[in-house]
C-alpha positions as CSV (number, residue, x, y, z in Angstrom):
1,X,0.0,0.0,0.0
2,X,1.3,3.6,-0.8
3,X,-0.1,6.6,0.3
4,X,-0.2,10.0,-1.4
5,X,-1.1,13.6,-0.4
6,X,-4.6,14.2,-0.9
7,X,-5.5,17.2,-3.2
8,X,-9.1,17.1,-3.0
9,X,-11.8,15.0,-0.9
10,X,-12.2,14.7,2.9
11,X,-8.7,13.3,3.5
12,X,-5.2,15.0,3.7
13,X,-3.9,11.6,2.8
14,X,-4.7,9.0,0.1
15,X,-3.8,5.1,0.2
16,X,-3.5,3.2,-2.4
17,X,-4.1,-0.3,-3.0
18,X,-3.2,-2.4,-5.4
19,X,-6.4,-5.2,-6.2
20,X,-3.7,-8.3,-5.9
21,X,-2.6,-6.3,-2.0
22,X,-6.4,-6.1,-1.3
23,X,-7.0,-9.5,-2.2
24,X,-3.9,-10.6,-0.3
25,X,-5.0,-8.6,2.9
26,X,-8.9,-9.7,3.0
27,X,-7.8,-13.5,2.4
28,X,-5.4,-13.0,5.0
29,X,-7.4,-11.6,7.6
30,X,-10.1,-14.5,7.1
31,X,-7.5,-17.0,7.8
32,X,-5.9,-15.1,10.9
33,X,-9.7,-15.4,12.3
34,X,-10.2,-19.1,11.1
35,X,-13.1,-18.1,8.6
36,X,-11.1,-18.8,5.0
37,X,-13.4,-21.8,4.1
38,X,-11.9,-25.4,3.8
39,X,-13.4,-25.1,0.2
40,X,-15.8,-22.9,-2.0
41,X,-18.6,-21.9,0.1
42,X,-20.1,-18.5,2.0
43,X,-18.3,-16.7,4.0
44,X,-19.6,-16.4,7.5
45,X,-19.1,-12.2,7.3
46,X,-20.9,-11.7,10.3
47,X,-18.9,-13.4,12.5
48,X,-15.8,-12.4,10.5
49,X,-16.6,-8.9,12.0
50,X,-17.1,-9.9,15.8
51,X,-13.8,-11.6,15.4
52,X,-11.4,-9.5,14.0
53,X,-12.9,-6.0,14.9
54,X,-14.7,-7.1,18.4
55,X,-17.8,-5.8,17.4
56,X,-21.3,-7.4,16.7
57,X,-23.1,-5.7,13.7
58,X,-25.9,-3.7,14.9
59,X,-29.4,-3.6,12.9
60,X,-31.1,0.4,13.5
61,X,-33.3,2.7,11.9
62,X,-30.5,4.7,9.7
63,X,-31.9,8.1,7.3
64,X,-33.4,7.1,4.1
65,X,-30.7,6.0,1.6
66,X,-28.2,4.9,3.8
67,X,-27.5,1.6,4.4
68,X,-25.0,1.7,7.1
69,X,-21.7,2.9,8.5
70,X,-18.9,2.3,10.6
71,X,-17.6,4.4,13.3
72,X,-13.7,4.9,14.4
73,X,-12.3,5.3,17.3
74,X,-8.6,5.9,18.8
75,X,-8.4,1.7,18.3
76,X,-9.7,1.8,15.0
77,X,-13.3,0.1,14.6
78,X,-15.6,1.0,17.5
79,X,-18.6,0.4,15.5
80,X,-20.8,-1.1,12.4
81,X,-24.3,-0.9,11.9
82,X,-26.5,-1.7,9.3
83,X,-29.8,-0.5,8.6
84,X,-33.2,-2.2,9.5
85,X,-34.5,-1.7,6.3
86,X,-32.5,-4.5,4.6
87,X,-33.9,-7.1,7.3
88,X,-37.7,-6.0,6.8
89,X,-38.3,-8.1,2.9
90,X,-36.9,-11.3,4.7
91,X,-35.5,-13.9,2.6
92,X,-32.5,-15.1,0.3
93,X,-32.5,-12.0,-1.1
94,X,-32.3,-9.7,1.5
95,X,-30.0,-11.8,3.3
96,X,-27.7,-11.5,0.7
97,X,-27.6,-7.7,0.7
98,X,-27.2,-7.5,4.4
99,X,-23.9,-9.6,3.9
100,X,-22.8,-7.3,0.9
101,X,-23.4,-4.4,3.1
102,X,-21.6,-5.8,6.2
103,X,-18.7,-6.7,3.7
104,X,-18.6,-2.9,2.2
105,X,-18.3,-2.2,6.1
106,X,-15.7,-4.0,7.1
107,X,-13.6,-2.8,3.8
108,X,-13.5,0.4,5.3
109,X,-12.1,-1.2,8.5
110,X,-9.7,-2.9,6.9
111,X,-8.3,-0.2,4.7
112,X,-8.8,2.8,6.1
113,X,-9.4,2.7,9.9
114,X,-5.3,4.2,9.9
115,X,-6.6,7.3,8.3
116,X,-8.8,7.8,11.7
117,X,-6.1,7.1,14.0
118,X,-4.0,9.5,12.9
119,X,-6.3,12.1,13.1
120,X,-7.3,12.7,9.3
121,X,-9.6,15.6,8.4
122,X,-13.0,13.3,7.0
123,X,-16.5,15.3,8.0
124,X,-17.2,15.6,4.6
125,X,-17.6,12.0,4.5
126,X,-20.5,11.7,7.2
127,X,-23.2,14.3,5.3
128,X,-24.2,16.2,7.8
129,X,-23.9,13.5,10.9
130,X,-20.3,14.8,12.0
131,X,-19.7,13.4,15.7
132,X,-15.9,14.4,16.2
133,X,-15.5,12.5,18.9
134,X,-16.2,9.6,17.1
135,X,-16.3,9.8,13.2
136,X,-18.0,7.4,11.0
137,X,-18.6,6.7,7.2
138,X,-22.0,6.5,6.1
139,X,-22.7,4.2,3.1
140,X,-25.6,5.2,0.8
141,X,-27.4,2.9,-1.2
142,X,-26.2,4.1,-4.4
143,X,-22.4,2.9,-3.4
144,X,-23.0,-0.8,-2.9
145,X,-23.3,-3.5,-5.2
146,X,-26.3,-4.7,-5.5
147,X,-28.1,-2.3,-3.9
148,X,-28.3,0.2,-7.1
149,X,-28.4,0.7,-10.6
150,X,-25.3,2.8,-11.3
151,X,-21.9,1.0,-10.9
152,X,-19.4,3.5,-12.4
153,X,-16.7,4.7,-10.2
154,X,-17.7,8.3,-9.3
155,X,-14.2,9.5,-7.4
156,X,-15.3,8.6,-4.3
157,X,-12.0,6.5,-3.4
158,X,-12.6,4.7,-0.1
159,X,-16.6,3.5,-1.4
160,X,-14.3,1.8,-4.4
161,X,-12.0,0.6,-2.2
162,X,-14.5,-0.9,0.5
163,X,-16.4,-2.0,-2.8
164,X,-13.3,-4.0,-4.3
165,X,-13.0,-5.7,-0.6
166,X,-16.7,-7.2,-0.8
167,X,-15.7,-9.5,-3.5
168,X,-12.2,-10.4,-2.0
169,X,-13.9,-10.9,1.2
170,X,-17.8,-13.0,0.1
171,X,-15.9,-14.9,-3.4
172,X,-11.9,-14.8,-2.0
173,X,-9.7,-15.7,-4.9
174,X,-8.4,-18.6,-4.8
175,X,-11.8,-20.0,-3.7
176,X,-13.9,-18.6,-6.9
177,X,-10.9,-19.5,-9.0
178,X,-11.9,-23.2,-8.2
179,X,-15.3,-23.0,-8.4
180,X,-15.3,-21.2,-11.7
181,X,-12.2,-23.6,-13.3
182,X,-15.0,-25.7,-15.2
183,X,-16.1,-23.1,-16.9
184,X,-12.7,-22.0,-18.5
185,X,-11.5,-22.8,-21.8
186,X,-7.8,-22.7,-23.1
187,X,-7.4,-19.7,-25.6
188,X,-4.4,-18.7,-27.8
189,X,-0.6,-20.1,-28.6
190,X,0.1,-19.8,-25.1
191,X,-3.0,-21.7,-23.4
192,X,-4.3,-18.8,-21.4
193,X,-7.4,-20.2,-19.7
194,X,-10.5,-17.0,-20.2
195,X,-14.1,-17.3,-19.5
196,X,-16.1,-17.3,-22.6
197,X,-19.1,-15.1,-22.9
198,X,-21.7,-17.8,-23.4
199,X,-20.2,-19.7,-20.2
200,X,-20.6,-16.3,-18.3
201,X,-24.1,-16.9,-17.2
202,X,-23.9,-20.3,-15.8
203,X,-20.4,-19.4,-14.1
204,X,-22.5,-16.2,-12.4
205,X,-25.4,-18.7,-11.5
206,X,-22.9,-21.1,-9.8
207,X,-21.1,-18.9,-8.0
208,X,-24.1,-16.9,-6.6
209,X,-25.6,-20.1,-5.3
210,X,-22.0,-21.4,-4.0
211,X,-21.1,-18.3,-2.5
212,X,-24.6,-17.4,-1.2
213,X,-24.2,-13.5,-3.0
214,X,-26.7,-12.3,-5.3
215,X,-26.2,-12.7,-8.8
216,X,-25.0,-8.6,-9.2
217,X,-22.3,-9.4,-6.8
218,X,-21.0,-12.4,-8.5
219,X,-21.6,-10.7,-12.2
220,X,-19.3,-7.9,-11.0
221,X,-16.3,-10.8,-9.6
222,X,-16.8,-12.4,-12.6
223,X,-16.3,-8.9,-14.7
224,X,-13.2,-8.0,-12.2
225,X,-11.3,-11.1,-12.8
226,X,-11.8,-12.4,-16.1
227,X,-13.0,-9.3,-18.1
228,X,-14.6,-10.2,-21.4
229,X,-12.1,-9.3,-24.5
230,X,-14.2,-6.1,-26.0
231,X,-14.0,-4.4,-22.5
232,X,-17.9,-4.6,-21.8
233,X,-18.2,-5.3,-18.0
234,X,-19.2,-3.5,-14.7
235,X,-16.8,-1.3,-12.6
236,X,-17.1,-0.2,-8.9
């Protein structure tokens, strides 16, 4: 990770992560807490959070449009809640997109709880709900997968970095490398193995039902790792 001086936006200072150092770091920190499963299957995200932030994921009524946030402290995490809303519809569904949320949550834990404890400058992060004893970021709906219709990167940095850590934490590489592997074909002199567009769908199904993510999360891991040729896929 490097860090650069911020000329714009609510930080004085900018990390940078490369994708391979935030995949590295979110598999990683699921092994450290014994949650990196055995073999391709969901991601227990919940109790990835009690565990390496020592917090339990509160559920509260949170302003229209926002689906949660997480709150800093002098130790880093203090805080994540999510909002009620996403646990009124009930069902697969829903679950899912509390468990995208609460993965968007803890990305900002992991990659940017330093920027709190050195004091950064962030209140333009928090729209209005600035507690400067403890700040938080607030996540609006329209910066989570799955949870909106745009999905173009709009220069908010650390919502495309928390983004980028909900795939690398709910489908961890090397895991959603094997369960996509059937679907690969060998392509060119040197036998690169790519994902062929008509295989796309089914690999998306698989690994939605594998992973227990809804299908806009798995489309967008899919895009991320094995983009198709003419440059047509999703980007945080």
């Amino acid at each position: 990770m490097r860090s650069y001086r911020s000329l714009g936006g609510p930080f004085a200072e900018r990390p940078v992560y490369s994708q391979q150092e935030i995949e590295d770091l979110c598999s990683d920190e699921l092994r450290k807490a014994n949650l990196y499963p055995a073999k391709p299957q969901a991601v227990r995200i919940e109790r990835f959070i009690e565990k390496r932030f020592g917090v339990s994921p509160a559920y509260e009524d949170l302003p229209n449009g926002v689906l949660g946030f997480t709150r800093f402290g002098p130790k880093g995490v203090e805080r994540i809640v999510v909002a009620s809303s996403l646990t009124a519809a009930g069902g697969k569904v829903s679950d899912r997109r509390i468990n995208t949320t609460l993965a968007h949550e803890a990305g900002h834990g992991l990659l940017q709880a330093h920027l709190f404890l050195f004091g950064a400058e962030s209140a333009s992060l928090f729209d209005g709900h600035v507690d400067a004893k403890s700040p938080k970021i607030l996540c609006r709906q329209d910066g989570v997968p799955g949870n909106q219709k745009r999905t173009n990167y709009d220069g908010r940095w650390w919502e495309f970095q928390a983004n980028l850590a909900i795939g690398a934490l709910l489908l961890p590489r090397g895991l959603f490398d094997e369960c996509v592997g059937s679907f690969l074909v060998e392509t060119g002199s040197f036998g690169m193995r790519t994902l062929p567009r008509g295989a796309r769908p089914k690999a998306v199904q698989s690994l939605s039902e594998v992973f227990d993510v809804n299908p806009v999360v798995a489309r967008i891991r899919v895009d991320q790792i094995h983009p198709e040729k003419d440059g047509r896929q999703l980007t945080l």
